[in-house]
Wavefront OBJ file of the C-alpha trace (Angstrom):
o trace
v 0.000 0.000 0.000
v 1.269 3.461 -1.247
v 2.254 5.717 0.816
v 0.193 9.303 0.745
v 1.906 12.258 0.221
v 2.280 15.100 2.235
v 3.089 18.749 0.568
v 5.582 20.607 2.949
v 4.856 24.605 1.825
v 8.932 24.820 3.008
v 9.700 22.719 0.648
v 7.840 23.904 -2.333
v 8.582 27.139 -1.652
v 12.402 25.655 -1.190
v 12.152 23.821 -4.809
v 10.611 27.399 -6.686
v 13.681 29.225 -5.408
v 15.976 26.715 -6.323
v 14.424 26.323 -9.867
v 14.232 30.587 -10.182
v 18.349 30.525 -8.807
v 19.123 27.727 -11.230
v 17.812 28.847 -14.405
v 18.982 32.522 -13.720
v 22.496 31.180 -12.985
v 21.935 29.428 -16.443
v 21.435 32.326 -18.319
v 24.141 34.471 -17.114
v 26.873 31.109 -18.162
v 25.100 31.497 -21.570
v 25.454 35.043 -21.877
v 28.591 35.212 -20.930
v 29.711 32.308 -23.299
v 29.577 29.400 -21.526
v 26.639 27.185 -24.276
v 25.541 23.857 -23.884
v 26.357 21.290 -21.255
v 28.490 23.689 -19.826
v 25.677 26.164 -19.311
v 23.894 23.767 -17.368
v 27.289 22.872 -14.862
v 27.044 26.296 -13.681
v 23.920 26.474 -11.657
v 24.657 23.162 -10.256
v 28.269 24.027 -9.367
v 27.200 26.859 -6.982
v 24.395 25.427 -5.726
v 26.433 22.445 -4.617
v 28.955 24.628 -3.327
v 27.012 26.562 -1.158
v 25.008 22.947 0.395
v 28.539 21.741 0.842
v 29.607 25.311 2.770
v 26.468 25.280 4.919
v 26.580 21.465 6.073
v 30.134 22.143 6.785
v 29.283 25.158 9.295
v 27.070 22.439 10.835
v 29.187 19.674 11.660
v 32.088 22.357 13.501
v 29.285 24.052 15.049
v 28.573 20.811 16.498
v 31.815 20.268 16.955
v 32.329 23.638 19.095
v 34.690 24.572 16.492
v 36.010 27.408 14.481
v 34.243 27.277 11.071
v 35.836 30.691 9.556
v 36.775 28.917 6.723
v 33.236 27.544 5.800
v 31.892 30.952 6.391
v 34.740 32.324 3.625
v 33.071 29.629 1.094
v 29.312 29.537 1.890
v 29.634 33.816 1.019
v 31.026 33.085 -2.112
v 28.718 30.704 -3.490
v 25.781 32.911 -2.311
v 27.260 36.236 -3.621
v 27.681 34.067 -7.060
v 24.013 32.868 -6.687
v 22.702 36.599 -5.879
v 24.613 38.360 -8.381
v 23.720 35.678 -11.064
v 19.802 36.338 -9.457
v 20.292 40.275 -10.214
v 22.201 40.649 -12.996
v 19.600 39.036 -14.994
v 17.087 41.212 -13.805
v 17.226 43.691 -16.274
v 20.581 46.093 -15.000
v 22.747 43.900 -17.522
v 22.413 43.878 -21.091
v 22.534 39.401 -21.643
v 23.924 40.605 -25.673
v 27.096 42.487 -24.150
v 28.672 40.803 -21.173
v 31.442 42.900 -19.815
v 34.584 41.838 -19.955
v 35.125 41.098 -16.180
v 32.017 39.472 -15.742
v 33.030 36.654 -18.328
v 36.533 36.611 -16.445
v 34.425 35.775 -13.416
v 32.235 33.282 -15.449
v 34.987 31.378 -16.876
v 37.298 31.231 -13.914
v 34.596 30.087 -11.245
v 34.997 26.453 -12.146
v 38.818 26.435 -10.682
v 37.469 28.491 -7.757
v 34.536 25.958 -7.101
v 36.686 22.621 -7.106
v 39.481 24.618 -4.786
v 36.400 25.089 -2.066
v 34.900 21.846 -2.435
v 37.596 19.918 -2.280
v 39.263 21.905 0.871
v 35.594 21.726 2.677
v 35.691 17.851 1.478
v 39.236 17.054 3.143
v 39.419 19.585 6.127
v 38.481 16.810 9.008
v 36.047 17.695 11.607
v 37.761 18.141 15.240
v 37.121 15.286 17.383
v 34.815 16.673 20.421
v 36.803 17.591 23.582
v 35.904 14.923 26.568
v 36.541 15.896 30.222
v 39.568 13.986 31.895
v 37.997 11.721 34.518
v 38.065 13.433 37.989
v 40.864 11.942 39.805
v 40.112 10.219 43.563
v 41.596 11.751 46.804
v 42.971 9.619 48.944
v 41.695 10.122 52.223
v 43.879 10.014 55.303
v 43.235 6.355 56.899
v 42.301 6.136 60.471
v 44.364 4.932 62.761
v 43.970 1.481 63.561
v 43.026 0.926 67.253
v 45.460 -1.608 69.104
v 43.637 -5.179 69.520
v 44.136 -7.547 72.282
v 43.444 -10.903 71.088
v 43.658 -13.785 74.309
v 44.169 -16.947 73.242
v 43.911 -20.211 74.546
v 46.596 -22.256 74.901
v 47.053 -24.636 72.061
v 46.472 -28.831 73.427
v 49.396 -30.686 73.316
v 49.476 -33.466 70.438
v 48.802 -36.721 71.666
v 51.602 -39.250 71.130
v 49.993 -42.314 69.168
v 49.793 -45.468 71.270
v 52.514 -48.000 70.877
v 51.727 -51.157 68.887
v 51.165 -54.060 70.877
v 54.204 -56.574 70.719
v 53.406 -59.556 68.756
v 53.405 -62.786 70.820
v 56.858 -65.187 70.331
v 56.207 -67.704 68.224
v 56.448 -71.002 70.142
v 58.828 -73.510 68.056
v 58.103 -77.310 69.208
v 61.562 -78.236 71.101
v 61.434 -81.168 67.956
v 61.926 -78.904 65.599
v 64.572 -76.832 67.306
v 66.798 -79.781 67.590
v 66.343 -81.248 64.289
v 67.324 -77.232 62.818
v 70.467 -77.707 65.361
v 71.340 -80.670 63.710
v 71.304 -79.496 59.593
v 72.879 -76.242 61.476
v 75.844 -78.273 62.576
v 75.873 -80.340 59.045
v 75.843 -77.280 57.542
v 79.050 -75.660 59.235
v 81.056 -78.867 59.438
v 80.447 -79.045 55.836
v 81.269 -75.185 54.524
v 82.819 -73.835 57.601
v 80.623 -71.350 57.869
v 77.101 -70.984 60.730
v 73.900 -71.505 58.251
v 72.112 -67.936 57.581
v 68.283 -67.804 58.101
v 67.369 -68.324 54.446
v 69.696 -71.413 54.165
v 67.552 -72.596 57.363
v 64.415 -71.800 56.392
v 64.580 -73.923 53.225
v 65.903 -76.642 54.461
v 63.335 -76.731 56.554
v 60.493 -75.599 54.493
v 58.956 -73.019 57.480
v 57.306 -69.625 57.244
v 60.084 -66.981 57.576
v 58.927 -65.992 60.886
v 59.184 -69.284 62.393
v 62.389 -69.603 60.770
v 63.709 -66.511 62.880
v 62.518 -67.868 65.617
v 64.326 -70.924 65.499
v 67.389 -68.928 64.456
v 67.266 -67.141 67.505
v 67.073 -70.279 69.846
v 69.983 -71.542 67.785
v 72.353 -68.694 68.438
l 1 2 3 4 5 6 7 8 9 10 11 12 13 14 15 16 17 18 19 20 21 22 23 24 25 26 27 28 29 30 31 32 33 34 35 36 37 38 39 40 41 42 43 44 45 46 47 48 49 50 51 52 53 54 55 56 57 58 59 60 61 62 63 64 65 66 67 68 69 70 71 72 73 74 75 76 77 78 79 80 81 82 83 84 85 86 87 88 89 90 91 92 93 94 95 96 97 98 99 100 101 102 103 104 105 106 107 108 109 110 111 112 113 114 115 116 117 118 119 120 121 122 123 124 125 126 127 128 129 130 131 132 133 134 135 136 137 138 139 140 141 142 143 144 145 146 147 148 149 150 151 152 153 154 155 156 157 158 159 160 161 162 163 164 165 166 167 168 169 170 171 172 173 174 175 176 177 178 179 180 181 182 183 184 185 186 187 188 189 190 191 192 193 194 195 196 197 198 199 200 201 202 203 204 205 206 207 208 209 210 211 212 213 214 215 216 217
C-alpha cells in the first residue's frame, strides 16, 4: 500500500527558489559564453557549493569549532548565486557581457573545485571529553590496638605403641632337628647356616624360621 503524500509549503517554496536561482544562474553562463552542457554545470556548481559550505558550518558548530573557513566559502557561493539572481534582472544587457564578468564566469569552475575539495578534506575536530576526575585519597584512620587472648594450644597426643606380637612357640622337635642341619651345615662349609639357608631346608614360614634362628644362636 502506497504511501500518501504530504506537501511541505517549506519545501515547495524551497524547490521554486531553487528552480528561479538555477535557471537565472543558467542564463548568465550562456550570456557570458559558456553554451551547452556547460551552461547547465554552472547552476549546479554553486548550488552544490554553497550545500557543501552550509553542512560544513554544521558539523564544527557541532563540533564547538572554528568554522571561519566555511563561512569564507558559503559567502562566495551565495554572492555568485545573488549576483547571477540580479544581474539578470534587467541592469545587464545578456547581448554584451562585460569583460570582467566573463573573467568571473569562466574562472569560477577552478574556484569551485578549490572550495569543495578543501571543505571535502578539512576533518572535523574530534569533540573535547573531560579527563575523569581523579580520587583523593583520604587520610586512613588509625587502627586501634587489639588484644586478642588466646587459649593455649592442646598438646598433640603421642599415638599409642603397637602391641608386641606374641613369640612364636617352636616345638623343642623342631629346634633340635634345625640344630642338627645347622651343625651339618658348618662342618660341611665352615661357615654358621644364615636364616634363608635354614628356612629352606626346613620348608617353614620366615617368621618361624627366625625364631628358630634365635634359639639356635
Amino acid at each position: 500500500m502506497l504511501r500518501s503524500i504530504r506537501l511541505d509549503p517549506v519545501l515547495i517554496q524551497a524547490l521554486i527558489a531553487g528552480a528561479l536561482s538555477f535557471a537565472h544562474l543558467h542564463d548568465l553562463a550562456e550570456a557570458a559564453g559558456q553554451h551547452g552542457w556547460k551552461a547547465w554545470a554552472y547552476p549546479v556548481s554553486v548550488d552544490l557549493l554553497l550545500v557543501a559550505a552550509w553542512r560544513r558550518m554544521r558539523t564544527l558548530r557541532a563540533a564547538s569549532a572554528p568554522a571561519h573557513a566555511a563561512w569564507v566559502w558559503f559567502i562566495i557561493a551565495l554572492a555568485a548565486s545573488l549576483g547571477a539572481n540580479i544581474a539578470t534582472a534587467g541592469l545587464l544587457d545578456m547581448n554584451h557581457i562585460p569583460a570582467v564578468l566573463r573573467i568571473i564566469v569562466a574562472g569560477w569552475p577552478a574556484l569551485a573545485f578549490l572550495g569543495g575539495t578543501l571543505l571535502a578534506h578539512t576533518p572535523a575536530p574530534a569533540p573535547e571529553t573531560a579527563p575523569a576526575p581523579t580520587a583523593v585519597p583520604s587520610d586512613p584512620e588509625p587502627a586501634a590496638d587489639i588484644t586478642v587472648d588466646r587459649a593455649p594450644e592442646p598438646a598433640p597426643e603421642l599415638p599409642a605403641p603397637a602391641p608386641k606380637a606374641p613369640a612364636m612357640q617352636v616345638p623343642p622337635a623342631l629346634v633340635d632337628h634345625a640344630r642338627k642341619i645347622a651343625d651339618t651345615h658348618r662342618a660341611t662349609t665352615g661357615a654358621p647356616i644364615d636364616t634363608d639357608t635354614l628356612r629352606a631346608r626346613l620348608g617353614v614360614p620366615p617368621q618361624m624360621a627366625d625364631a628358630i634362628a634365635a634359639q639356635l644362636t
